[in-house]
C-alpha positions as CSV (number, residue, x, y, z in Angstrom):
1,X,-10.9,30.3,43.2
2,X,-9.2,27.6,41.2
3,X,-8.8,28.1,37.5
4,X,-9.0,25.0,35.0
5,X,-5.7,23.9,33.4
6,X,-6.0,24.7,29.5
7,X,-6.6,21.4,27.9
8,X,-3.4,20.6,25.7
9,X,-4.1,20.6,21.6
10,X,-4.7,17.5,20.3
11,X,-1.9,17.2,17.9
12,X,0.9,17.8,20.6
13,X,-0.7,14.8,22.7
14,X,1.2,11.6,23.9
15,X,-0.4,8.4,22.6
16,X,-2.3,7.8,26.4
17,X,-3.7,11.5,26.7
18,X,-5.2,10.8,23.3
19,X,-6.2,7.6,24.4
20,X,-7.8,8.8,28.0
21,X,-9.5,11.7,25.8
22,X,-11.2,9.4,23.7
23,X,-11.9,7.3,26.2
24,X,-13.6,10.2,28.2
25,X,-16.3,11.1,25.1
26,X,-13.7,13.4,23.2
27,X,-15.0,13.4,19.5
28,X,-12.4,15.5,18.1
29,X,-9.7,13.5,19.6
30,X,-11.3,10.7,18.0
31,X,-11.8,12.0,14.7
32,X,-7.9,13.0,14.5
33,X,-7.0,9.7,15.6
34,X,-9.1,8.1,12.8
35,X,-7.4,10.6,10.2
36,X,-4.0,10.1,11.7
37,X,-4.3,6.1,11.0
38,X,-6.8,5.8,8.7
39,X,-4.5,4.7,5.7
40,X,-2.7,2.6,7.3
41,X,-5.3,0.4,8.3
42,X,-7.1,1.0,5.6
43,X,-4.0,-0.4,3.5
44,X,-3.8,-3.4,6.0
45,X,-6.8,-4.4,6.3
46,X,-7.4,-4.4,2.2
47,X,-4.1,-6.4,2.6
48,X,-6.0,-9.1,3.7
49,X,-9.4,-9.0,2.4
50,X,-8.3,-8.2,-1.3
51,X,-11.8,-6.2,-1.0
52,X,-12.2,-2.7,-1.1
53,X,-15.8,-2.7,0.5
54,X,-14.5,-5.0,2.9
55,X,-11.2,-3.3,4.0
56,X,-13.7,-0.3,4.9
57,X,-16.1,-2.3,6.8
58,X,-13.4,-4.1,8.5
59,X,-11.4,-0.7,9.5
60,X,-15.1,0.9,11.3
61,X,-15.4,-2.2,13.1
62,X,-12.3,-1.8,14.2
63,X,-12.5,2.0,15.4
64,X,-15.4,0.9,16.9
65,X,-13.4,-1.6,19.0
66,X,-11.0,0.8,19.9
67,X,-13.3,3.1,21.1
68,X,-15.2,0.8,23.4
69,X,-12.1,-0.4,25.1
70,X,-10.1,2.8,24.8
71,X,-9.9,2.8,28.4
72,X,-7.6,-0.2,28.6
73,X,-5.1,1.4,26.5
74,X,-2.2,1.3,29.0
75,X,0.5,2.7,26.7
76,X,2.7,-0.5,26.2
77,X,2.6,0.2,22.6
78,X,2.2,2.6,20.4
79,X,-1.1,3.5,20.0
80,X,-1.1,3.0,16.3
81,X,0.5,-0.7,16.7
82,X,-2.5,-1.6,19.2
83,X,-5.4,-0.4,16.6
84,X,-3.3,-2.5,13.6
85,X,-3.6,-5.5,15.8
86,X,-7.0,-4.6,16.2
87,X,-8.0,-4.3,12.5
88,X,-5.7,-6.9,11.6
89,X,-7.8,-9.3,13.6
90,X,-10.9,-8.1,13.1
91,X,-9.8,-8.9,9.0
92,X,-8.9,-12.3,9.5
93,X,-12.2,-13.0,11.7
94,X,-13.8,-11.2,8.5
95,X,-11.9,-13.1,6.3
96,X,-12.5,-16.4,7.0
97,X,-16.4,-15.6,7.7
98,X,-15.9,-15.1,3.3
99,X,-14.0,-18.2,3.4
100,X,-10.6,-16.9,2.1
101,X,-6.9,-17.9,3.7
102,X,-6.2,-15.4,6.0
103,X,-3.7,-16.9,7.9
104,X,-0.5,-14.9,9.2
105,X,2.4,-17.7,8.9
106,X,6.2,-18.1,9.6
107,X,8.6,-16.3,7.1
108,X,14.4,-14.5,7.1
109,X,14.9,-12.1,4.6
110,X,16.5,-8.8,3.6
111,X,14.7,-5.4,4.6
112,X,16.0,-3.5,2.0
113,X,13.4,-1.7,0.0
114,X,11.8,-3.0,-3.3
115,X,12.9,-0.1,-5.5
116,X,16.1,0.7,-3.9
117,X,17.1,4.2,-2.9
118,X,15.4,7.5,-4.3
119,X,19.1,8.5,-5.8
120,X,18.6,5.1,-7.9
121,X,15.7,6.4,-9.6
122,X,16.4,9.8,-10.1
123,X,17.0,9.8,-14.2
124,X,20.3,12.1,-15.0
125,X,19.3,15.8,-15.8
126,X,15.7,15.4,-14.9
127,X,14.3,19.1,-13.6
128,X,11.8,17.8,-10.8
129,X,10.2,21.4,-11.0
130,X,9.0,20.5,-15.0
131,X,4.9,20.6,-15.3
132,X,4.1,16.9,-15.8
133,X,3.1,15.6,-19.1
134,X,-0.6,14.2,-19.4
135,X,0.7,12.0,-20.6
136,X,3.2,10.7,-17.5
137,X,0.5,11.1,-15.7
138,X,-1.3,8.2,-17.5
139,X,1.2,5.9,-17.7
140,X,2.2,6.6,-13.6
141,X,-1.6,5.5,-13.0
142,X,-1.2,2.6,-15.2
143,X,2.1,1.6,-13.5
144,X,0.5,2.0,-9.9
145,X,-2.6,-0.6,-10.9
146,X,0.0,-3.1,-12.2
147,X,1.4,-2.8,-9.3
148,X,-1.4,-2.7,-6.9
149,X,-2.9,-5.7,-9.1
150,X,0.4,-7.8,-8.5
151,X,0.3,-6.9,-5.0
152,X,-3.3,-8.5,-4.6
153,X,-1.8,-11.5,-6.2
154,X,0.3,-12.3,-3.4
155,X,-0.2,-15.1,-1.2
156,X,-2.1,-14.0,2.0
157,X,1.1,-14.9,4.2
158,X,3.4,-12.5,2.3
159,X,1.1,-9.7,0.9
160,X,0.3,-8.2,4.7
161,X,4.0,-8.2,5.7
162,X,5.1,-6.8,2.2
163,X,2.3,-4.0,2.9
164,X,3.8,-3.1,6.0
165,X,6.9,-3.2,5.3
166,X,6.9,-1.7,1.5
167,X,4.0,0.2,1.0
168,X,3.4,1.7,5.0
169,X,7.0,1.5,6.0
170,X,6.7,-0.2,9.0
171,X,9.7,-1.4,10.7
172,X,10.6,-5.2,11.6
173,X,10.2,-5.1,15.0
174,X,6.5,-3.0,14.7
175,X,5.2,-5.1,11.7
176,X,6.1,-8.2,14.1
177,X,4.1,-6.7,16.8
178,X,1.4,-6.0,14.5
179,X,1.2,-9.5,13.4
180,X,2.2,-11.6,16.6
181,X,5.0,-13.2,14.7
182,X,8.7,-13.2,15.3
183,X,11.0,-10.7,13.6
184,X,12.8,-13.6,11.5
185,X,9.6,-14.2,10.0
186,X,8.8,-10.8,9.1
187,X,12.3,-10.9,6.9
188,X,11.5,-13.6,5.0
189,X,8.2,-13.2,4.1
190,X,9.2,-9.5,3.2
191,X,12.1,-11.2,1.3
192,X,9.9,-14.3,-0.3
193,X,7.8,-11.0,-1.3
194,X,9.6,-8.8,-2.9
195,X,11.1,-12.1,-5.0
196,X,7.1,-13.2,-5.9
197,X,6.5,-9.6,-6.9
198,X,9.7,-8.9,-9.3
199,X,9.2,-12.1,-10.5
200,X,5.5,-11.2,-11.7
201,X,6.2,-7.8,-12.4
202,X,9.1,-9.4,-15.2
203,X,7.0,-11.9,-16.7
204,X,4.5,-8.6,-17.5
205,X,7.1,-6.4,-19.0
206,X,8.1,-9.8,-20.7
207,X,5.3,-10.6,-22.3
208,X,4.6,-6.5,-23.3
209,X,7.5,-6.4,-24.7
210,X,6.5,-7.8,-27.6
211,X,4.4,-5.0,-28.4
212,X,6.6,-2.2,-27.5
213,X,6.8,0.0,-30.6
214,X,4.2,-1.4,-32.7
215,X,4.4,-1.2,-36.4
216,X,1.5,-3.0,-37.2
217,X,-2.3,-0.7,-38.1
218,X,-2.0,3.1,-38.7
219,X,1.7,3.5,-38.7
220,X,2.7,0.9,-40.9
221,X,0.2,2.0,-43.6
222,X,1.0,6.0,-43.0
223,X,5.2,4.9,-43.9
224,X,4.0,2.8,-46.6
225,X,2.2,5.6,-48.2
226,X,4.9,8.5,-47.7
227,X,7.4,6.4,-49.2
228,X,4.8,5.7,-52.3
229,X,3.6,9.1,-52.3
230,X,8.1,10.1,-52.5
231,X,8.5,7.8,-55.5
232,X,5.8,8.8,-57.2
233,X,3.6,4.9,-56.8
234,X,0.3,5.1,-56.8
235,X,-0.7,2.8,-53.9
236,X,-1.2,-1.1,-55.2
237,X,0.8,-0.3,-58.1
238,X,3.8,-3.2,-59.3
């Protein structure tokens, strides 16, 4: 009597026994996949669509793509480069249906991250075990939809690669594959990116800098009266 083989857990498969158990009905397998990627397409996707709503349509139309031609997954990529081509074209398509520029162009550049290395931004003596202050919290929100808005301000051509690259940490070679453009355009539009994005981020702390610190309302008049209130002045007093 022959016994069945124990089916092999789903996290310890390669990307083609995922593949042929989706492709044979697996639900499970299907449902990690979509948790395994689901950011990073997600994140692509909105890339190009600058739409929430849309990102999310375009990333179920994608799994559902997937799914139906599963089957054909041969392994010659990762599996996860394969379903970002998939979404990436199914944005476009979606993309130009709204009547927005979603065109993937040419770009030579340097790979290097935006914020440099994690030792840069480390501040001396910081204890990284401290409870955070509500108020850090705030201001980390803050700083993440100045960010996030700046990224949506990017040209179409740039914003995609920079998400790759940047925010998903893709590598050249991948993020090309992705994209079905060559490598030396992947570093310059990463590079031409970054540039746009420092560039915007400056003229913001720029312009708030101006109003770093200000004097003006409810502090000015609480000084004003301590020092009256030390000498002895009645407010509006000569």
């Amino acid at each position: 009597m022959q016994h069945a083989m124990p089916q092999i857990p789903i996290g310890e498969l390669t990307d083609t026994g995922l593949a042929e158990r989706i492709a044979s009905g697996d639900m499970l397998a299907l449902q990690y996949l979509m948790r395994r990627h689901n950011q990073t397409l997600y994140r692509t996707a909105r890339s190009i669509l600058k739409d929430d709503a849309e990102a999310e349509d375009a990333v179920q139309e994608a799994y559902v793509l997937a799914y139906r031609a599963m089957d054909q997954f041969r392994g010659d990529a990762k599996l996860s480069t394969w379903l970002i081509r998939i979404a990436v074209n199914v944005s476009i398509r979606r993309a130009r249906k709204l009547n927005r520029s979603a065109e993937v162009i040419d770009l030579v550049g340097d790979p290097d991250a935006l914020w440099g290395t994690g030792e840069d931004l480390l501040e001396a003596g910081m204890d990284e075990h401290a409870p955070e202050q509500p108020e850090h919290v705030a201001l980390r929100a803050e700083t993440r939809r100045l960010i996030e808005d700046k990224i949506n301000r990017l040209p179409d051509i740039f914003r995609t690669v920079f998400v790759m690259r940047a925010v998903e940490e893709m590598s050249v070679a991948e993020t090309a594959i992705c994209l079905d453009i060559p490598e030396a355009t992947v570093r310059t539009r990463y590079f031409r990116a970054k540039s746009l994005l420092r560039e915007a981020l400056a003229r913001e702390i720029d312009f708030c800098l101006g109003e770093t610190f200000s004097f003006a309302g409810e502090r000015c008049d609480r000084i004003v009266a301590g020092v009256l209130r030390r000498l002895d002045t009645p407010p509006g007093t000569s």
